[in-house]
C-alpha positions as CSV (number, residue, x, y, z in Angstrom):
1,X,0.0,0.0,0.0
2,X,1.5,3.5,-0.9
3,X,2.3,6.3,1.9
4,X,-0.3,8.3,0.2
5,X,-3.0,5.8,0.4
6,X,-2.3,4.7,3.8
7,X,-2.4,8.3,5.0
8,X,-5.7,8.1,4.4
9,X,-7.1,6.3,6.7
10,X,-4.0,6.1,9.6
11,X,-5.2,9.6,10.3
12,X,-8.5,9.1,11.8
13,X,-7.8,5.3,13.0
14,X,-7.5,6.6,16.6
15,X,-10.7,8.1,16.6
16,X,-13.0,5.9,14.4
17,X,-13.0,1.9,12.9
18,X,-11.2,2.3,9.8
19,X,-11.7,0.4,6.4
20,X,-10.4,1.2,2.9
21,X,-12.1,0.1,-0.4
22,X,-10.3,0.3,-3.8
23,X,-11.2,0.0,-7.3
24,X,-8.8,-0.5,-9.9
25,X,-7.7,2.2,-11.7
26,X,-6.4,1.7,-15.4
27,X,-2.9,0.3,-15.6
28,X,-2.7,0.1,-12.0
29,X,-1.8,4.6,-11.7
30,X,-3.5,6.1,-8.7
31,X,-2.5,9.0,-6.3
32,X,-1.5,10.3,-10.1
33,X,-2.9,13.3,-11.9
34,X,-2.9,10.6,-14.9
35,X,-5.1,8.4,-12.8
36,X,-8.5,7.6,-14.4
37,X,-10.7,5.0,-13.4
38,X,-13.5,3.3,-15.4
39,X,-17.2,4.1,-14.8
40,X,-18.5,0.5,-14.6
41,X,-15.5,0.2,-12.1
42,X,-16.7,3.1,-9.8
43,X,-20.2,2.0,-9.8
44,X,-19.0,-1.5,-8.7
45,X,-16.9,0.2,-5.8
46,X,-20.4,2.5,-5.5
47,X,-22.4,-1.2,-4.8
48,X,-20.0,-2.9,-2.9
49,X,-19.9,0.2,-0.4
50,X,-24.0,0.2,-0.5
51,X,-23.7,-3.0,0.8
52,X,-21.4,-2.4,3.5
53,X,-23.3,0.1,4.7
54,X,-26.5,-1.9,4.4
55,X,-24.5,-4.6,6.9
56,X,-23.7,-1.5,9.2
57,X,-27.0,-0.2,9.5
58,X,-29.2,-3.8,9.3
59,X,-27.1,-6.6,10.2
60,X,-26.9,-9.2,7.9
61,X,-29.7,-10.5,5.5
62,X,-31.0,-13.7,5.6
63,X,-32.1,-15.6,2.5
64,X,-34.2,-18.9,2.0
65,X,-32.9,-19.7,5.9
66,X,-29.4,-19.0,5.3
67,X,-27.2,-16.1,7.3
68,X,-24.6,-14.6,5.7
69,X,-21.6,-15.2,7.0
């Protein structure tokens, strides 16, 4: 994990539960101004966080009997 990207989140780690969640950015350039990042990328990082904070705020689902795990 880059400085830059670890700074993110070491800041407030004291304070708060921390988590990072990436997408892939094209040829693997972030922190960059060449950085660019796919839309159908950024909406899967856009439903992947949804769900997270679905689990945060409901607990998990159950479905046809089974918990998620």
């Amino acid at each position: 994990m880059s400085q830059d990207t670890a700074r993110d989140s070491t800041n407030m780690k004291d304070l708060v539960s921390t988590v990072m969640l990436f997408v892939p950015s094209v040829e693997g350039i972030s922190h960059n101004l060449n950085e660019f990042t796919k839309d159908e990328d950024l909406l899967a990082g856009i439903d992947h966080l949804t769900e997270v904070l679905r689990r945060i705020v409901t607990g998990p689902s159950v479905v046809a009997g089974v918990q998620e795990g």
